[in-house]
BAFI-256254 format. One record per residue (C-alpha): residue number from 1; residue in one letter; z, x, y. Coordinates in steps of 0.001 Angstrom, whole numbers, plus 500000, padded with zeros to 6 digits. Layout:
REM residues N
(NUM "a" (Z X Y)),
...
END
This chain:
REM residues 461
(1 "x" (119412 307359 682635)),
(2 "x" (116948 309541 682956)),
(3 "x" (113741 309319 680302)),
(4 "x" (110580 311623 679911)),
(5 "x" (107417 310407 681031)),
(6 "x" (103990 311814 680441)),
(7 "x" (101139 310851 682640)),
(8 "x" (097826 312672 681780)),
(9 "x" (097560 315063 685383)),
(10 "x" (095687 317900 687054)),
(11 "x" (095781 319390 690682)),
(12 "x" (092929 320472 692443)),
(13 "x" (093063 323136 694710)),
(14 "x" (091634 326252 696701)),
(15 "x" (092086 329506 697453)),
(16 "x" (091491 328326 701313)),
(17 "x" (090495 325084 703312)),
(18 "x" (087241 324609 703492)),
(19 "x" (086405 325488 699873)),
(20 "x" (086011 322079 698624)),
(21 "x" (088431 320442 697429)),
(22 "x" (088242 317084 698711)),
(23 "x" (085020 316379 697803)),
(24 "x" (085685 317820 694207)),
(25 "x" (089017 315354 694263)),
(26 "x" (087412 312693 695812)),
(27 "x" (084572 312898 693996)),
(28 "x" (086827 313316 690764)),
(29 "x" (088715 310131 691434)),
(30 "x" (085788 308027 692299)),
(31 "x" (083959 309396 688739)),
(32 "x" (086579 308865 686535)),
(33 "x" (087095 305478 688031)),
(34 "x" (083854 304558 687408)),
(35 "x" (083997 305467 683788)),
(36 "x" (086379 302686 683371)),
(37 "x" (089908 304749 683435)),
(38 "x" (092648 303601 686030)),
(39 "x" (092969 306806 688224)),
(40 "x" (096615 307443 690276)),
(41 "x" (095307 309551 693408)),
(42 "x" (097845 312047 695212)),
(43 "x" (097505 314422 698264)),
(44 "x" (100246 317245 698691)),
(45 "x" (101358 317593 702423)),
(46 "x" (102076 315248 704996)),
(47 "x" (098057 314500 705365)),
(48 "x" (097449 310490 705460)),
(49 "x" (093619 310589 706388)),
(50 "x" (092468 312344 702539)),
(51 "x" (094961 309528 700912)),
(52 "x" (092890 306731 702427)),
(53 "x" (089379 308159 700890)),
(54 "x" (091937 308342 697387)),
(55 "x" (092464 304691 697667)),
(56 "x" (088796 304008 698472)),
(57 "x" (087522 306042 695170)),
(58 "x" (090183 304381 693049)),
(59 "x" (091427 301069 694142)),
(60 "x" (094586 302027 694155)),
(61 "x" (097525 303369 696894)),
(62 "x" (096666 307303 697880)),
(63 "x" (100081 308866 697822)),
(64 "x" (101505 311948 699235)),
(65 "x" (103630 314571 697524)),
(66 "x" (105407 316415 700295)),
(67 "x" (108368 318783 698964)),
(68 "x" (109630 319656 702573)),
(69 "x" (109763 315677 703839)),
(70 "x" (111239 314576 700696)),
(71 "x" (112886 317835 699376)),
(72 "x" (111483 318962 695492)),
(73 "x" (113281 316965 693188)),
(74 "x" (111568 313573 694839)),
(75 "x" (108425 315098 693695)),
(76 "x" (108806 313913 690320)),
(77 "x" (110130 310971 690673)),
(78 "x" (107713 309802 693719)),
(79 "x" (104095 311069 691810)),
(80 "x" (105480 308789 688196)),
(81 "x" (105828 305988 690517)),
(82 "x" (102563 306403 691790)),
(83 "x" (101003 306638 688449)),
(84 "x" (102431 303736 686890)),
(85 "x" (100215 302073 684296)),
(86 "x" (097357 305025 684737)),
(87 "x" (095565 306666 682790)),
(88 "x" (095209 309850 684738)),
(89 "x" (096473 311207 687960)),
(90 "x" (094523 313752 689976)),
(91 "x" (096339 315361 692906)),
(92 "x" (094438 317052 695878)),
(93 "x" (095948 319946 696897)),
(94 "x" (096377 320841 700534)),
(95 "x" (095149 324030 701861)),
(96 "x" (094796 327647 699735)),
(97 "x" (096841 327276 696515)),
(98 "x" (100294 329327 697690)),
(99 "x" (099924 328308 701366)),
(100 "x" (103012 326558 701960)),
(101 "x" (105586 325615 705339)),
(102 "x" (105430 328657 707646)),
(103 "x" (108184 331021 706750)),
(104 "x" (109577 329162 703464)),
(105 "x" (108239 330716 700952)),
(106 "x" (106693 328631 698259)),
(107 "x" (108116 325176 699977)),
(108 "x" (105383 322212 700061)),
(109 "x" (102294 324505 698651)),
(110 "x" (100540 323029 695435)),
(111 "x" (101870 325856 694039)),
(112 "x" (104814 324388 694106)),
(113 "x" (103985 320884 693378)),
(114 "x" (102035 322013 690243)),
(115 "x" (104720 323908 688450)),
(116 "x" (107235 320466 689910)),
(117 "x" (104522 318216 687787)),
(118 "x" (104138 320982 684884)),
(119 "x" (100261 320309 686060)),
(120 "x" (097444 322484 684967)),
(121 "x" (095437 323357 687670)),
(122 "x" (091843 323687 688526)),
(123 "x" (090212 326125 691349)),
(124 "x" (087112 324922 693354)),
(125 "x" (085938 328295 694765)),
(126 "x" (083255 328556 697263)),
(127 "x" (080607 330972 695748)),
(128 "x" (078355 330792 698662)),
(129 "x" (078544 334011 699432)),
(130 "x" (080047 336308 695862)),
(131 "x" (078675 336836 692490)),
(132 "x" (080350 339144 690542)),
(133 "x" (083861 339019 693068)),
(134 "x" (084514 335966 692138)),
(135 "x" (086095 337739 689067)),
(136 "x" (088600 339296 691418)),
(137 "x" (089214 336246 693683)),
(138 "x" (090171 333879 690431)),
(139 "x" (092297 336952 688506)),
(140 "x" (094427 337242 691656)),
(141 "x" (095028 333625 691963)),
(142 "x" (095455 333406 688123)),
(143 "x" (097922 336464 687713)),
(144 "x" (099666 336216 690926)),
(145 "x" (102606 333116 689872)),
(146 "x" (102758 332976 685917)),
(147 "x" (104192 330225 686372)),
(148 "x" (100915 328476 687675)),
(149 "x" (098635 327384 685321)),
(150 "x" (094986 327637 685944)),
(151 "x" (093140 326024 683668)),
(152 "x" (089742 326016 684844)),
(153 "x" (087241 327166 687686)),
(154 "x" (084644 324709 689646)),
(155 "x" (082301 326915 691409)),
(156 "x" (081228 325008 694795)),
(157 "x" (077974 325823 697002)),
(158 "x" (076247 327906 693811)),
(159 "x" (072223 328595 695412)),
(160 "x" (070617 329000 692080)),
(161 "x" (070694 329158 688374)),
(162 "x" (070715 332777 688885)),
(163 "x" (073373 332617 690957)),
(164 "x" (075318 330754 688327)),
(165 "x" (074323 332612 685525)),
(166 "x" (075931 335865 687807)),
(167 "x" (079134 334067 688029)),
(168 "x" (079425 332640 684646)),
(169 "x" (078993 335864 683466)),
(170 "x" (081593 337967 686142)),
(171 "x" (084508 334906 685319)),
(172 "x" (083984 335403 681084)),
(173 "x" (086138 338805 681706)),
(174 "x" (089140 336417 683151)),
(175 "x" (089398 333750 680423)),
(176 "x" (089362 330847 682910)),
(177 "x" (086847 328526 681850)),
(178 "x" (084023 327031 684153)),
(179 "x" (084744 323513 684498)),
(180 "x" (082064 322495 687004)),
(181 "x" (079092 324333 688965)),
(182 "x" (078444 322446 692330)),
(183 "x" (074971 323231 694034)),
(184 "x" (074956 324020 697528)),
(185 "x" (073798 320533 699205)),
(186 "x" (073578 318507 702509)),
(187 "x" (076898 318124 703392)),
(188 "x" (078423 314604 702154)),
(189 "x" (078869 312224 705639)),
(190 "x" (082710 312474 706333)),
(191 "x" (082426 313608 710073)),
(192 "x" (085322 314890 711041)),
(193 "x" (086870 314975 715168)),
(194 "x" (090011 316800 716667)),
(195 "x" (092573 315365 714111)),
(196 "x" (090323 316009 710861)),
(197 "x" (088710 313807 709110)),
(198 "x" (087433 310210 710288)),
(199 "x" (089874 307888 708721)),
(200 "x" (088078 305106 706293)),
(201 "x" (089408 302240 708018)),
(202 "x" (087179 303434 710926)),
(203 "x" (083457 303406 708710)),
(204 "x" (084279 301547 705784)),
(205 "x" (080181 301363 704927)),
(206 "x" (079388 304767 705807)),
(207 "x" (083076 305792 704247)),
(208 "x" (082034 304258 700615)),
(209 "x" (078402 305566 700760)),
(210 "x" (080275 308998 700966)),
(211 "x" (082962 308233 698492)),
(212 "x" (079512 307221 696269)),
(213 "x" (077970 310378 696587)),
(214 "x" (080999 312911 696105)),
(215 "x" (081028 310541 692903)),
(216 "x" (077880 311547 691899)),
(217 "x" (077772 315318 692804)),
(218 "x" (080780 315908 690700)),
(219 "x" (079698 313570 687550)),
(220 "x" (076600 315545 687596)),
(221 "x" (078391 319207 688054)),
(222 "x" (081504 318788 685994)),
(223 "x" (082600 318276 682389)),
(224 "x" (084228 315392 682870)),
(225 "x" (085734 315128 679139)),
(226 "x" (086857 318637 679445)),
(227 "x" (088993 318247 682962)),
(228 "x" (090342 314335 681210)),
(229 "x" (091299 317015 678197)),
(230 "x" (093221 319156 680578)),
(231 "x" (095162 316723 681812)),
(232 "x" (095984 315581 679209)),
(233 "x" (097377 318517 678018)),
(234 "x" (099945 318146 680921)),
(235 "x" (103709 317040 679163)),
(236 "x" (106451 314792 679359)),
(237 "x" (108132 315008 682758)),
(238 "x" (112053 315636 682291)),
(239 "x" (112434 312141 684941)),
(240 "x" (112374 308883 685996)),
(241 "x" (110345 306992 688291)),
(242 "x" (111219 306307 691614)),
(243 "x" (112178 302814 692674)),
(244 "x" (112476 301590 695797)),
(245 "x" (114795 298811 695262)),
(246 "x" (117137 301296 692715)),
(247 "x" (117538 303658 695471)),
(248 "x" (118490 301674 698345)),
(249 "x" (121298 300155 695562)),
(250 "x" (122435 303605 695201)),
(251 "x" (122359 304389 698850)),
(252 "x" (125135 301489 698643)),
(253 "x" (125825 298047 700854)),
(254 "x" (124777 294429 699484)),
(255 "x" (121623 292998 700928)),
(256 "x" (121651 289599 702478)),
(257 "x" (119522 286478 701523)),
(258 "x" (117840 286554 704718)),
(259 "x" (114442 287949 705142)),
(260 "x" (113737 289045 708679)),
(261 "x" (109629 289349 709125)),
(262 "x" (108972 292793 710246)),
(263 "x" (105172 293092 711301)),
(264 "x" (104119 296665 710978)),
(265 "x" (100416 298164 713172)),
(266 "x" (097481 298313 710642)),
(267 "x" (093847 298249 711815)),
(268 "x" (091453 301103 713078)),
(269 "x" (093981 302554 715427)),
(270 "x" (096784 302548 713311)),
(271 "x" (096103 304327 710173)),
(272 "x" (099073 306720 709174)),
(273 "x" (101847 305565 706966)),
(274 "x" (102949 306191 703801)),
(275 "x" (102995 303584 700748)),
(276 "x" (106513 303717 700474)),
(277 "x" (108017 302437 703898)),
(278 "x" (106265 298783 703034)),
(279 "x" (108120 299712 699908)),
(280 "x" (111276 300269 701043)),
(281 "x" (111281 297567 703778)),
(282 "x" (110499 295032 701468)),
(283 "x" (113293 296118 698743)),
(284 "x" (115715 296248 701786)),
(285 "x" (115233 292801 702262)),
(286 "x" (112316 292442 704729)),
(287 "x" (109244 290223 704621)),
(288 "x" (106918 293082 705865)),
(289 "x" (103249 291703 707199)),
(290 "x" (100668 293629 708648)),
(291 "x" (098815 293513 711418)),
(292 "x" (095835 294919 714179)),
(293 "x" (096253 295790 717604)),
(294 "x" (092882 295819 718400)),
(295 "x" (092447 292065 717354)),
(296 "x" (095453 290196 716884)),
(297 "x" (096485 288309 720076)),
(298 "x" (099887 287888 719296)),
(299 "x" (102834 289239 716646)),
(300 "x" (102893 287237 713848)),
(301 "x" (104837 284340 714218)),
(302 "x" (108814 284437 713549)),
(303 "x" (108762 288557 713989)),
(304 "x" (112148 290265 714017)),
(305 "x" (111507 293567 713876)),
(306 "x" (107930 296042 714840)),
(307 "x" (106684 299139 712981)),
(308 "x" (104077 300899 714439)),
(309 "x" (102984 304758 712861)),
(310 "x" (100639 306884 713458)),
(311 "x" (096589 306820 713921)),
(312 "x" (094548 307228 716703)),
(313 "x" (095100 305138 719697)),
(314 "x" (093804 307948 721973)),
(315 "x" (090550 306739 720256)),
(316 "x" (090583 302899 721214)),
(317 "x" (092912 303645 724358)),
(318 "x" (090508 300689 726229)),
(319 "x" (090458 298200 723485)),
(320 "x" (094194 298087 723190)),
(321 "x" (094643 298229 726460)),
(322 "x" (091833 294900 726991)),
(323 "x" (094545 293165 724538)),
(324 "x" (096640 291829 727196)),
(325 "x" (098120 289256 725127)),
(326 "x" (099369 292003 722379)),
(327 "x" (100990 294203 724823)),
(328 "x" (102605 291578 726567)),
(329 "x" (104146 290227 722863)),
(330 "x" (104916 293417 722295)),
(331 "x" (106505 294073 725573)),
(332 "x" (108867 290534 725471)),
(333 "x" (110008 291585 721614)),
(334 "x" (111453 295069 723001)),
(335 "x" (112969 293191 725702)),
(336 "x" (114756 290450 723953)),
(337 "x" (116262 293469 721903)),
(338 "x" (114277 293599 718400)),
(339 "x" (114397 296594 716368)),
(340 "x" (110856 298827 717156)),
(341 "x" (110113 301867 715357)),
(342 "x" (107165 304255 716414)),
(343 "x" (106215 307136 715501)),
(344 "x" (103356 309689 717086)),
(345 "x" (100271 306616 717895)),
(346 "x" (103307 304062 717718)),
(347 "x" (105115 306267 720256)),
(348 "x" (101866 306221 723048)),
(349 "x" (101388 302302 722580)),
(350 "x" (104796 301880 723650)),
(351 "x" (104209 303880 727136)),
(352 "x" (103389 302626 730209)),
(353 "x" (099937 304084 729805)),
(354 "x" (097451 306109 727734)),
(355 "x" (094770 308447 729833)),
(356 "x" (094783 306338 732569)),
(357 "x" (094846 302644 730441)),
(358 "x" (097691 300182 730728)),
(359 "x" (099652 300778 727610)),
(360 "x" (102597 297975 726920)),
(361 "x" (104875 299502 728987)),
(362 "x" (108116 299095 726945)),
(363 "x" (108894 302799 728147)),
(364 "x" (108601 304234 731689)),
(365 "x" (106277 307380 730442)),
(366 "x" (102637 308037 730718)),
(367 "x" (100831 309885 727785)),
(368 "x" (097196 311412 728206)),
(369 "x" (094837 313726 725537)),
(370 "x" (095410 317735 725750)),
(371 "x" (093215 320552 724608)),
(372 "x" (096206 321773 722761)),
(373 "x" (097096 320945 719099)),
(374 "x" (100938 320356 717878)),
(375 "x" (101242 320839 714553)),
(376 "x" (103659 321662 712072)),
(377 "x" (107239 320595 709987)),
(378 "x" (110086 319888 711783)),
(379 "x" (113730 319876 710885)),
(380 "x" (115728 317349 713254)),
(381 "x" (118662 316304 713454)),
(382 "x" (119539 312238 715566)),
(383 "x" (121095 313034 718910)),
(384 "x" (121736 309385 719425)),
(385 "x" (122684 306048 717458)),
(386 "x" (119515 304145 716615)),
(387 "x" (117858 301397 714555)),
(388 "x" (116731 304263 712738)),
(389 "x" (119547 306553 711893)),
(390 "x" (123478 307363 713281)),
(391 "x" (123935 310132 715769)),
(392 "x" (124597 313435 713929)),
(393 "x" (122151 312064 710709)),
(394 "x" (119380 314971 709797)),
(395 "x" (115691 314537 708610)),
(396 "x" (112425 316753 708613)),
(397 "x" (109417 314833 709811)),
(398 "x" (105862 316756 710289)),
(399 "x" (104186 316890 714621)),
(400 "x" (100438 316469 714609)),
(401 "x" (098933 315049 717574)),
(402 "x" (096695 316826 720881)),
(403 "x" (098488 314254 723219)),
(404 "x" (101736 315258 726159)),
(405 "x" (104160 312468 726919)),
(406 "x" (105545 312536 730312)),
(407 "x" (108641 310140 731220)),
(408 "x" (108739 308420 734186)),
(409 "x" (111733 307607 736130)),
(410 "x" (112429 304720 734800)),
(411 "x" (113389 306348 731234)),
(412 "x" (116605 307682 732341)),
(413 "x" (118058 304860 730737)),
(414 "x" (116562 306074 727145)),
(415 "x" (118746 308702 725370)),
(416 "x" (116812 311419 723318)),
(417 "x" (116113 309934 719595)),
(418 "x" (115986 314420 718009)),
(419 "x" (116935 317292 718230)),
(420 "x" (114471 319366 716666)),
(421 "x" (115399 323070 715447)),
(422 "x" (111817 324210 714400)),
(423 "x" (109757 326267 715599)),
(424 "x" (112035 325552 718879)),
(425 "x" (115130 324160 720089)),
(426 "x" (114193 320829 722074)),
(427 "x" (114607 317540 722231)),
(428 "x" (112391 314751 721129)),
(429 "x" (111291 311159 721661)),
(430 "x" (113636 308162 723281)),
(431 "x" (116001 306155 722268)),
(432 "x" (116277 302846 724379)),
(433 "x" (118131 299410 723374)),
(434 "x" (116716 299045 719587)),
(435 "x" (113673 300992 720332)),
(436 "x" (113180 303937 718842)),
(437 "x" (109836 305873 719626)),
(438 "x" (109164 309618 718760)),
(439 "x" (106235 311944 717892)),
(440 "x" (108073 312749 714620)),
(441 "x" (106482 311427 710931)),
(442 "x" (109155 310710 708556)),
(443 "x" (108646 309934 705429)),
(444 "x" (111732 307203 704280)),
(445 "x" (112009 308523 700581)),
(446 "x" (113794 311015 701190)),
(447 "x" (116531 308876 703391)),
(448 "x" (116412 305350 702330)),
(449 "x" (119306 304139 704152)),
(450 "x" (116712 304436 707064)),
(451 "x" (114751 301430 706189)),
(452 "x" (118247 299682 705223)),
(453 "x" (119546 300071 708435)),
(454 "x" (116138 298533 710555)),
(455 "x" (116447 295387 708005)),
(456 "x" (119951 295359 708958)),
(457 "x" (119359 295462 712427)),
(458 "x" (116210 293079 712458)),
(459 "x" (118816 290487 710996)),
(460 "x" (121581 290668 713495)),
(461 "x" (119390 291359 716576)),
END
């Protein structure tokens, strides 16, 4: 049955990257946190480095809303599971407002994921270098979808009270009130390298002093009461709340008692994964426990099945590699036949090595760091039977990575895991006993018979 749900809400977004909007999220988060409300945090797009400084404002999981992993109508459904029990839910936005997958339109913009969550929205706009255009800039943005509602303007990088007074003055002819002036300032620390920014598991101190200041910078620039007010005006949603355990009961098949132990890559070098695989995993039956690479000297004891996502192993390519013991675990569990499932960082642990460092070897390939950025959405479709999906079985998943894997000739006996039909026709990643290794990030919402079938095959492996 479906029911109506209201959860106080706002987006923040842009007309472009760099304008600000993380810090003004962030910084939102991490304010309204402080002033005693529980705070839901959300990031539109595939992006899992922004979701960890969420989590660090608020306390809470940083979510993603991605309408081309998990199609629109999980939007919804995903973001009132998120906010369970909140008092407010602020979603980042990812890049300029109406920027969306290349060549679909609307698809995956906050654009889209506003008028999904009937969310007002509110503009940070770099001012640094515009008085009176600024009028022009927000009317466009304002006028361009009707459907989009604007509710307010925060004015980033303003020099001077001048300055402000000039804007103030240019946006009263557009009727989109100023919710927040921002003063141009040293730039908060959140260095950032060739995948963005540094994720928090990697400075936790210097990652909460930052958190701390974007905190403060937006307390003391923005009505906070009046942005709470706005999102409150946000109403009922017309659904329910995703479940993990309801949909894997709708995706059909009874669950045994058992409860294989599936040890999934956490730590500095493994940072990417969304909320909702643990989720899944552990609704499918699994006893899902985390742990690090770069200091655990073996799998935890009785594991039946391996996870390891995305991060930055490139990074710590010598530490992992000085973890004989690890890779050697890890090597003996492929072996003896255990379900493995890796995806981008997951993919170059699992090769024989990684710029030159011994890697665990469980496939014959060698990986190494390029000058050259993949990035992008992916539709794909399984080209062979796996402990992830049945031959024939289609998903999108999103590339981002600067690394080339090159098999060896020992991988002719792994089988292409995709096919992938954008931006190219290729094939992807291996397929080899129950391992299944690929630079593709899936997100399981959208096909939960995915984690299903790894449970399943953890328990009869």
């Amino acid at each position: 049955m479906v029911t109506s749900l209201s959860v106080p809400r706002l987006v923040v977004a842009a007309p472009s990257s760099g304008s600000g909007k993380t810090t003004v999220a962030t910084g939102l988060m991490a304010a309204l946190t402080r002033r005693g409300l529980s705070v839901s945090p959300h990031k539109v797009g595939p992006d899992y480095i922004d979701p960890g400084y969420h989590a660090l404002a608020t306390g809470r999981a940083g979510r993603n809303l991605d309408a081309y992993l998990c199609g629109p109508e999980l939007i919804g459904p995903l973001f009132l599971h998120g906010a369970r029990g909140c008092d407010v839910a602020v979603v980042e936005g990812v890049m300029g407002l109406y920027d969306g997958a290349a060549g679909e339109g609307e698809l995956a913009s906050t654009a889209q994921v506003a008028k999904l969550l009937r969310a007002p929205v509110v503009l940070v706009v770099d001012a640094s270098s515009q008085s009176r255009s600024v009028a022009a800039l927000v009317h466009g943005f304002v006028t361009w979808d009707p459907e989009v509602r604007i509710g307010g303007v925060i004015l980033n990088k303003v020099a001077s009270d001048r300055h402000e007074a000039l804007l103030r003055e240019a946006l009263d002819a557009v009727g989109v009130p100023v919710l927040g002036v921002l003063r141009r300032v040293e730039q908060v620390d959140t260095p950032s390298r060739h995948l963005g920014l540094v994720p928090v598991a990697e400075r936790r101190a210097a990652a909460v002093d930052a958190v701390a200041a974007m905190a403060a910078q937006v307390s003391d620039g923005c009505d906070l009461e009046a942005l709470v007010a706005l999102a409150r005006g946000a109403g009922a949603l017309p659904c329910a709340a995703w479940d993990a355990a309801e949909v894997l009961l709708s995706a059909g098949g009874e669950s045994s008692r058992e409860r294989p132990r599936v040890a999934v890559a956490g730590g500095s070098a493994f940072t990417f994964s969304y909320a909702e695989h643990a989720e899944l995993l552990s609704a499918a039956g699994a006893e899902v426990v985390t742990f690090d690479p770069l200091r655990d000297e073996r799998l935890p004891e009785g594991t039946r099945g391996l996870v390891v996502g995305g991060g930055f192993p490139e990074v710590y390519a010598a530490e992992l590699s000085a973890n004989e013991p690890l890779r050697g675990a890890v090597a003996e569990l492929a072996l003896d036949g255990a379900p493995v499932a890796a995806e981008c960082a997951g993919l170059l642990y699992l090769c024989r090595e990684l710029d030159g460092q011994p890697m665990c070897g469980v496939l014959d390939a060698s990986a190494r760091m390029t000058g050259r950025l993949t990035l992008g959405y992916r539709d794909a479709v399984a080209l062979s039977d796996s402990v992830l999906a049945g031959a024939g079985e289609r998903m999108r998943g999103h590339e981002f990575h600067r690394t080339v894997v090159e098999p060896g000739w020992g991988t002719g006996a792994a089988a292409p895991a995709w096919g992938v039909r954008v931006p190219e026709r290729r094939v992807e990643g291996f397929v080899q006993s129950n391992v299944h290794a690929s630079y593709l990030h899936t997100h399981w919402a959208a096909a939960p018979g995915v984690a299903r079938r790894f449970v399943e095959r953890c328990r009869t492996s």
